[in-house]
C-alpha positions as CSV (number, residue, x, y, z in Angstrom):
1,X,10.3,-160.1,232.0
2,X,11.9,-158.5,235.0
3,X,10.8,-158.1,238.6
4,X,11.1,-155.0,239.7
5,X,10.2,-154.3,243.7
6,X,8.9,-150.9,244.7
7,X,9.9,-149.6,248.4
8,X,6.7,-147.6,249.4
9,X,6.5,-145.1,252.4
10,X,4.3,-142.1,253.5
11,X,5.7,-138.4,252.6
12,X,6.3,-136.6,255.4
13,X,4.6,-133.6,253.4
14,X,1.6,-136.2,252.9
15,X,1.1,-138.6,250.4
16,X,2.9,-141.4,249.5
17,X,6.7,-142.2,247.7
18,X,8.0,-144.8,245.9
19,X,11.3,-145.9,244.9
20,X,12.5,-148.9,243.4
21,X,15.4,-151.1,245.3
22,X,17.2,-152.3,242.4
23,X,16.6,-149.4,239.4
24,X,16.9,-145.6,239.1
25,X,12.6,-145.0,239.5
26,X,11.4,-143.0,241.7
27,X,7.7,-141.6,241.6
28,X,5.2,-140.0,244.2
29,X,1.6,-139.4,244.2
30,X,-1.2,-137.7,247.2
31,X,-2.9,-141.2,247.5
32,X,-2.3,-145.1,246.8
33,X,-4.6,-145.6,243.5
34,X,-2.4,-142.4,241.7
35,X,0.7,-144.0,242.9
36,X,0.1,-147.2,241.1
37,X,-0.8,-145.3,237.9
38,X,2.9,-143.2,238.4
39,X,4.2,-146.7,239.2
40,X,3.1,-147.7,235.7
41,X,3.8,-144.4,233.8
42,X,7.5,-144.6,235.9
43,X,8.3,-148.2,234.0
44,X,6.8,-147.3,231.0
45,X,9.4,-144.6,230.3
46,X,11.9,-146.4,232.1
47,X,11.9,-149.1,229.4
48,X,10.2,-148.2,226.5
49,X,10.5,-151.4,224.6
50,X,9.0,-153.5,227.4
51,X,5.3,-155.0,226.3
52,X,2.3,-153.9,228.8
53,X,0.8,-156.5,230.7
């Protein structure tokens, strides 16, 4: 399993962004509890083959 760490900061336009430091993800949501689900959904499709924990 990999560690991935998440940079998250407030959008300027409101809301939140987050991107990680070490992969191409990048996912944004209008509060914290959506952007863990994006978070989530981000990985998932990032890899595929990856088991869910």
């Amino acid at each position: 399993m990999t560690e991935i760490v998440f940079l998250v900061e407030d959008d300027p336009d409101g809301g939140y962004t987050a991107r990680a430091l070490t992969e191409s993800i990048f996912t944004q949501a209008d509060d914290i509890e959506t952007l863990r689900e994006m978070l989530r959904d981000a990985v998932h499709c990032h890899f595929p083959n990856e088991q869910n924990d």
